[in-house]
Residue, then its C-alpha position, 0 to 999 in steps of 0.5 A: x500500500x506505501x509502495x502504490x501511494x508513494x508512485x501516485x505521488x510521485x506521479x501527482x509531482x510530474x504535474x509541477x514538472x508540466x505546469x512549471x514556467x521556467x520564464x517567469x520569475x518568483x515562486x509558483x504554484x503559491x499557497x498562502x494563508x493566515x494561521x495566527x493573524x493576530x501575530x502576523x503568522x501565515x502558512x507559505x508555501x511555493x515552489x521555485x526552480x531549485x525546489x521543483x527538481x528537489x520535490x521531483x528527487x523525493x517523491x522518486x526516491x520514496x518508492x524505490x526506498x519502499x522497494x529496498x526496505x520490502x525487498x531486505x526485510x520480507 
């Protein structure tokens, strides 16, 4: 089951990849909201062009770690 979410995963974060527009400057693909207003505290989120290819390397890496672990402990 861990193996088939993390390939979904991994599949969901190949959309970044398409989506992305290398040309435009600043973050993309931006959430942003308020969590604690009254201390200015918000919940930020974005991804740039550093951190798409580290988000894409992760959800890679998760199902062939998956694959590893299964395989060494049956």
């Amino acid at each position: 089951m861990a193996f088939g979410i993390s390939v979904l995963t991994f599949i969901v974060s190949l959309r970044l990849l398409l989506n992305f527009a290398p040309g435009e400057a600043g973050p993309q693909f931006v959430e942003r909201y308020w969590w604690v207003p009254q201390w200015g505290i918000q919940y930020f989120l974005a991804v740039d062009g550093i951190s798409l290819w580290l988000v894409l390397l992760t959800t890679l890496l998760s199902p062939i770690a998956i694959l590893f672990v299964v395989e060494r402990h049956p």
